[in-house]
FIKOLZA-1660 file (N, C-alpha, C; in steps of 0.1 Angstrom, whole numbers, plus 5000, padded with zeros to 4 digits):
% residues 49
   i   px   py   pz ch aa at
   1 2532 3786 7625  A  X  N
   1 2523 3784 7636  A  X CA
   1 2529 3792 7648  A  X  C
   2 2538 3794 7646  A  X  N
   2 2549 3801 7663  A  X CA
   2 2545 3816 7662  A  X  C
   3 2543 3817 7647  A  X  N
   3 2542 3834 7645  A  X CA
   3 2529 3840 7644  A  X  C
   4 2521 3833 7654  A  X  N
   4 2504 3833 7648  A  X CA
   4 2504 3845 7666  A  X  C
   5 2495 3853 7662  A  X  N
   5 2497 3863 7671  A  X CA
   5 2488 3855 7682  A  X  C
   6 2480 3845 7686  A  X  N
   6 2474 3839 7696  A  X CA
   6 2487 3831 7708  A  X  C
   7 2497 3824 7697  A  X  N
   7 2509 3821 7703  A  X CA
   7 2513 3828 7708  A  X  C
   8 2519 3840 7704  A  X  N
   8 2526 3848 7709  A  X CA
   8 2521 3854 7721  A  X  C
   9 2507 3857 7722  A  X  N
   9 2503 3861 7731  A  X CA
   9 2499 3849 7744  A  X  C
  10 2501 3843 7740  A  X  N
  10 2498 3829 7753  A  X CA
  10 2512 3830 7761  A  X  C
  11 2522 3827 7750  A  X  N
  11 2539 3829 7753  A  X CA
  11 2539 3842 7766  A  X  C
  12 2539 3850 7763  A  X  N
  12 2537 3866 7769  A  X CA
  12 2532 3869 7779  A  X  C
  13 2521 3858 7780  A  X  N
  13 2512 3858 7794  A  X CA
  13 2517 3848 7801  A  X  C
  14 2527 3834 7796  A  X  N
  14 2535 3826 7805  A  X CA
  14 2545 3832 7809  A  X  C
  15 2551 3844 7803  A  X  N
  15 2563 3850 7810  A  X CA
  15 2558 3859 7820  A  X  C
  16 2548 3868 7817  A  X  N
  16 2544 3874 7827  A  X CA
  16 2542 3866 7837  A  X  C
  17 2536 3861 7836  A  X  N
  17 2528 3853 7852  A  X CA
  17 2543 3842 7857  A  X  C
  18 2550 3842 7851  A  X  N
  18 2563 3832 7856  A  X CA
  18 2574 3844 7864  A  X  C
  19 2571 3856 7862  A  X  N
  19 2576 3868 7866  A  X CA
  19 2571 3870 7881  A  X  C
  20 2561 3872 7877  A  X  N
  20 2549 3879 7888  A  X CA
  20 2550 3866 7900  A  X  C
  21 2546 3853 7898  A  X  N
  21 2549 3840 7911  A  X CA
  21 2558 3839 7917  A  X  C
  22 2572 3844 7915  A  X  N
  22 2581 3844 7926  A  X CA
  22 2580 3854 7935  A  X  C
  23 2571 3866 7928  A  X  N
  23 2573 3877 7939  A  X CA
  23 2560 3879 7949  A  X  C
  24 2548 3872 7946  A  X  N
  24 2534 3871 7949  A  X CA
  24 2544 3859 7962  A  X  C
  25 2547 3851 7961  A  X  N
  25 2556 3836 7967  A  X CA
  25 2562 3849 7976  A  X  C
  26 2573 3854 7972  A  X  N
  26 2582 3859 7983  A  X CA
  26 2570 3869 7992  A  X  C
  27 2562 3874 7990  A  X  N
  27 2555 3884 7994  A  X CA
  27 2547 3881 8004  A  X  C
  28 2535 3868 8001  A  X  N
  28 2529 3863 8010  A  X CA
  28 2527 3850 8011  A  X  C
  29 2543 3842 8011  A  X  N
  29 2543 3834 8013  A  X CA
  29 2542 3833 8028  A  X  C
  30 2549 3818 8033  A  X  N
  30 2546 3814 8047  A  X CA
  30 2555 3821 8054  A  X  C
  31 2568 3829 8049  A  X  N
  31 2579 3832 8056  A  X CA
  31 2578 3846 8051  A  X  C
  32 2567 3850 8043  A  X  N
  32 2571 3867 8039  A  X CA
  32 2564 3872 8050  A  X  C
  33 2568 3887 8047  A  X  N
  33 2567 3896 8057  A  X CA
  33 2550 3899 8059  A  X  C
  34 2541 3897 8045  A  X  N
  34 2528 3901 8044  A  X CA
  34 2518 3891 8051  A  X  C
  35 2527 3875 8056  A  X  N
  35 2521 3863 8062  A  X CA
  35 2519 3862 8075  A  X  C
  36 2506 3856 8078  A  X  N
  36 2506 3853 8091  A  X CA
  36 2503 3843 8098  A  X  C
  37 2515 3833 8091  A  X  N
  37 2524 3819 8097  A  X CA
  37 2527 3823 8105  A  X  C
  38 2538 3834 8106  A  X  N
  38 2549 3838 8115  A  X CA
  38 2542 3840 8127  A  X  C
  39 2525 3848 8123  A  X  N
  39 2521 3853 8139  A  X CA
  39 2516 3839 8147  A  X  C
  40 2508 3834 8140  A  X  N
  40 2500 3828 8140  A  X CA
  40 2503 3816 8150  A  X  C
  41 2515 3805 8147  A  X  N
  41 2528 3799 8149  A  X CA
  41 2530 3801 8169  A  X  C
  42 2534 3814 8168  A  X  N
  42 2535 3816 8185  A  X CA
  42 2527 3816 8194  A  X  C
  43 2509 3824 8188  A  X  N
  43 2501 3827 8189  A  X CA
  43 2492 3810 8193  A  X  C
  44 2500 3800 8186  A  X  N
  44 2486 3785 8189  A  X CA
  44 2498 3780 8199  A  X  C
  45 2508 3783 8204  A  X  N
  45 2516 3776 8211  A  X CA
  45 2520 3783 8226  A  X  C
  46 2510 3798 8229  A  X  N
  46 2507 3802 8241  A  X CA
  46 2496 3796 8242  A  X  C
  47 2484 3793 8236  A  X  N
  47 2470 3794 8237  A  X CA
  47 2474 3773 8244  A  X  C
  48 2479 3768 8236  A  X  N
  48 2476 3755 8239  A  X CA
  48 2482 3752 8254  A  X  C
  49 2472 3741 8265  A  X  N
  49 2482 3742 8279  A  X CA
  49 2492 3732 8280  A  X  C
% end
């Protein structure tokens, strides 16, 4: 059953995508560079009086 080429391919697609989420995460996460927490953050704490 482990060697059934459907498995294998599900397996393949959980490593890829277990690959790919830490760097989509680091990327545009709340603290990455592509986020705009960071601006955003300063930006509601001039505006408020």
């Amino acid at each position: 059953m482990l060697n059934s080429a459907g498995t294998l391919t599900f397996f393949g697609l959980c490593f890829v995508f277990g690959g790919v989420a830490p760097g989509f995460d680091l990327l545009f996460g709340f603290t990455g560079p592509l986020s705009l927490g960071r601006v955003l953050n300063p930006a509601r704490a001039v505006s408020t009086p």
